[in-house]
N, C-alpha and C positions, 0 to 999 in steps of 0.2 A: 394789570390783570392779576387778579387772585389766583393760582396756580391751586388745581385738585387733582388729585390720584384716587382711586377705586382698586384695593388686590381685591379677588375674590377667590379664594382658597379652600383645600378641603378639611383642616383638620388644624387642630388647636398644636402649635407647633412648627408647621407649615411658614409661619409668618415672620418666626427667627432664626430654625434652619435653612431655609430656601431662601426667602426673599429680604431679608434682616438690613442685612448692607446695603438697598437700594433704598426701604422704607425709612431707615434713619439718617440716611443722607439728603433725599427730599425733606423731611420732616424739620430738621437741623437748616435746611434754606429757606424755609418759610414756608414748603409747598403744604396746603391742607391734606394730610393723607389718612385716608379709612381704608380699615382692612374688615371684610366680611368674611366669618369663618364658617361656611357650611356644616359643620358635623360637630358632635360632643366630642369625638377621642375616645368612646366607651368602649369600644371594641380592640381601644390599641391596646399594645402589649406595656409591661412595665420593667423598667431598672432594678438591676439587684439592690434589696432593700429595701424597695416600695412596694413591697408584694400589699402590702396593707391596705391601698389607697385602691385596690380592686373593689373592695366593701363601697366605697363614693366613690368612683372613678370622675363620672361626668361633672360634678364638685371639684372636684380637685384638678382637673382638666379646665373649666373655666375657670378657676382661680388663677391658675396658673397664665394661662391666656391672657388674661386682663393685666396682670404685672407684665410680663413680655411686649404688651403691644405700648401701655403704659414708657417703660423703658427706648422703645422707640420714637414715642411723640407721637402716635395715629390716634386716632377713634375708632372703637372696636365695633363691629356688627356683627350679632351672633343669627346666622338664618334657622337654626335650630333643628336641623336631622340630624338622625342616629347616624353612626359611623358606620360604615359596611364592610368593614375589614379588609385584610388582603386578598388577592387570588385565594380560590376555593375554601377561603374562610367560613366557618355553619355563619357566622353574622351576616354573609351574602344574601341568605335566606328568608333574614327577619323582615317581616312587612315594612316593620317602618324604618330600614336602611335608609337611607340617602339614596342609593342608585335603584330602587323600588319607589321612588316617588315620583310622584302624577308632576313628571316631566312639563306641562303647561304650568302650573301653579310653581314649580321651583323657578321658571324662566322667569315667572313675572314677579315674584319675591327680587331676584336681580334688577328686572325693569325699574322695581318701585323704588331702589337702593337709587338706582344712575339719574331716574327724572329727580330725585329727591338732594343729592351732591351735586349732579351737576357736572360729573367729573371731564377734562378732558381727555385725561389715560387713565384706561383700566388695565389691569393686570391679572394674569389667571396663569394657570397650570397650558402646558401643551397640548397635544393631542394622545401622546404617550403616557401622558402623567407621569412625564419624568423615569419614573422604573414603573410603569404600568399599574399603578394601582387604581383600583376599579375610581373608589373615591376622587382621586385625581380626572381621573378621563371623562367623567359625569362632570365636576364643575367647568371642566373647556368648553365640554360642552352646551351647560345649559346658562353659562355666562357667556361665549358666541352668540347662543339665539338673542340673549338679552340685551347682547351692545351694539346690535340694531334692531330690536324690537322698539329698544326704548324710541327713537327717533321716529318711528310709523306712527304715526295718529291714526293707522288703521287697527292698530295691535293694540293690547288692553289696554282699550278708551277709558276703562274704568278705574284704572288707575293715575293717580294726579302726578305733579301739579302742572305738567303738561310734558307731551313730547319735546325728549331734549334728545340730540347726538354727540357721542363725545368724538373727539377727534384722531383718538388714535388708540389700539387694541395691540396689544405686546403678550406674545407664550414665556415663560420661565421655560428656558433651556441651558443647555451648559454643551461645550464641544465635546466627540469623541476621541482629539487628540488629546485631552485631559484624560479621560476616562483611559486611555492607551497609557500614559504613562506611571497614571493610578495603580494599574493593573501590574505593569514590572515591578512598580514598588513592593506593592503589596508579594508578589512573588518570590521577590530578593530576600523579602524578611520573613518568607517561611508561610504566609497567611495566605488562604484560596478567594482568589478572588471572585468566582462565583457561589458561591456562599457566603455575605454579608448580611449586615445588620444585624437586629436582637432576634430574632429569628431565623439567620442564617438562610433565608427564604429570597432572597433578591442574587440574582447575576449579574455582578458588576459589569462584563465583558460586554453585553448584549446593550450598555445604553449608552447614550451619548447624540448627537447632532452634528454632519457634519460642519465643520467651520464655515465653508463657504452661505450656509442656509442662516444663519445666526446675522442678527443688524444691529445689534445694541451689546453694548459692552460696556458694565458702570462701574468704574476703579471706586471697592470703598475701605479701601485703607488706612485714610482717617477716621472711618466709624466702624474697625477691627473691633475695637475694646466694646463700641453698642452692643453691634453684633451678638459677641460671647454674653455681655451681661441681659443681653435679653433670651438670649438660648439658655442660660441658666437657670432660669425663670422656670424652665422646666423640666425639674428635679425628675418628674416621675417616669419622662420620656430619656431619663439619659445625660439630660442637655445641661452637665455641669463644665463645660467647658476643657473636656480634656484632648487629646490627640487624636486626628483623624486620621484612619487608616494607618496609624501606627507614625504617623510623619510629626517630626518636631515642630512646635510653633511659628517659631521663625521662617522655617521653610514655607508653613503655611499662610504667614503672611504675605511672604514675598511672593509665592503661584498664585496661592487661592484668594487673594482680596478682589477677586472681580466676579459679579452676577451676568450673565448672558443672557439676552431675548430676543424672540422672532415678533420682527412685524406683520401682524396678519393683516391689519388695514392702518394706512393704506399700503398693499404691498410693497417690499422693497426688491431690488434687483440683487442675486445673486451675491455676495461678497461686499455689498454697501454695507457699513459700521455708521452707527451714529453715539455717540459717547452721554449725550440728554434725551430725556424719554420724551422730553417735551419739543424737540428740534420741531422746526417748523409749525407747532403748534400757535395759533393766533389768540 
């Protein structure tokens, strides 16, 4: 059986900070893995130094994407909406955001991705979009409708090459006992933990999943060095491979080389772990 994976993510970036370590350890075992990226990146923010690359953002944003995803072994799919910023961002406003688009027609942009791969696991954002970003909580959502839309032959019929179901639908989460110890860290060393990122616009405190909600858990510490060289990939978001929240490398391979997911289907029971995203898959 030909093993397929499906992310469907919001933003150019997304695909080697968040999910890097899981796509390049399927990709590395042979599994077929595409990643679809919802938005340009045009509204994100930039790295000291790349104030320039505002003039082409969306250029420079797929350029970058395609090396990063490149770097891991997927096939890229770009759905093509604008990027809608963070919370109370003015980009929330622009017609053609992402989370301002005709919600049917973005479903079935997904639909046509899943009847067209074939995939057995898809992978998306949570419900939270991780730290709440509008972007985020739009593609859970309008990749949910889609990973059973595709399988109704009553849902766009008009789309080919026929009704397919994949077999199993996983959120990118990460526990709040990380996030808890994250947080001391960051404290011990003087730095406020809610106010992070390049906007100082995120609350670290407020996110996380408890442990027991979490069912997959994918050690990818042999594909550390992927990882970084594919998050490097994207100079203009930052992602030159230096220290997280101030913590030394080392330390961060030994905590942080594991990605976490919730099974939305088929549900899992409270505190079940499955260690393959593909367990039980036929």
């Amino acid at each position: 059986m030909q093993k397929r994976l499906l992310a469907v993510l919001a933003h150019p970036d997304d695909e080697s900070f968040g999910l890097g370590g899981t796509l390049a350890k399927y990709a590395a075992a042979g599994v077929d893995v595409h990643i679809a990226i919802a938005t340009d990146g045009v509204a994100g923010s930039v790295a000291e130094g790349y104030e320039y690359t505002k003039e082409d953002l969306i250029n420079v944003r797929t350029k970058e994407v395609e090396a990063a995803v490149a770097v891991l072994g997927g096939t890229l799919h770009m759905l093509g909406y604008r990027d809608s910023g963070y919370i109370n961002d003015p980009a929330n406003n622009h017609p053609e955001a992402f989370i301002n688009s005709d919600e049917h027609e973005a479903v079935g942009r997904v639909v046509a991705l899943i009847r067209s791969i074939q995939p057995q696991v898809v992978l998306t954002h949570d419900e939270t979009g991780g730290y709440y970003h509008p972007d985020h909580i739009h593609c859970w959502k309008i990749t949910t409708a889609a990973y059973y839309a595709a399988g109704d032959m009553q849902q766009y019929p008009q789309i080919g090459p026929a009704p397919y179901q994949p077999q199993r639908l996983y959120n990118s989460a990460f526990p709040n006992t990380s996030v808890k110890i994250f947080t001391l860290f960051m404290r011990l060393t003087g730095k406020d933990p809610t106010k992070i990122g390049r906007n100082k616009d995120i609350d670290l405190t407020r996110l996380g999943i408890p442990r027991k909600k979490l069912n997959a858990r994918i050690d990818y510490r042999e594909f550390w060095d992927v990882k970084r060289a594919a998050s490097a990939e994207h100079p203009s978001q930052g992602g030159r491979g230096g220290p997280r929240f101030g913590m030394p490398e080392w330390l961060q391979r030994r905590f942080m080389a594991k990605e976490f997911y919730i099974c939305t289907d088929p549900p899992m029971q409270d505190g079940k772990y499955v260690k393959d995203l593909f367990d039980g898959v036929k």
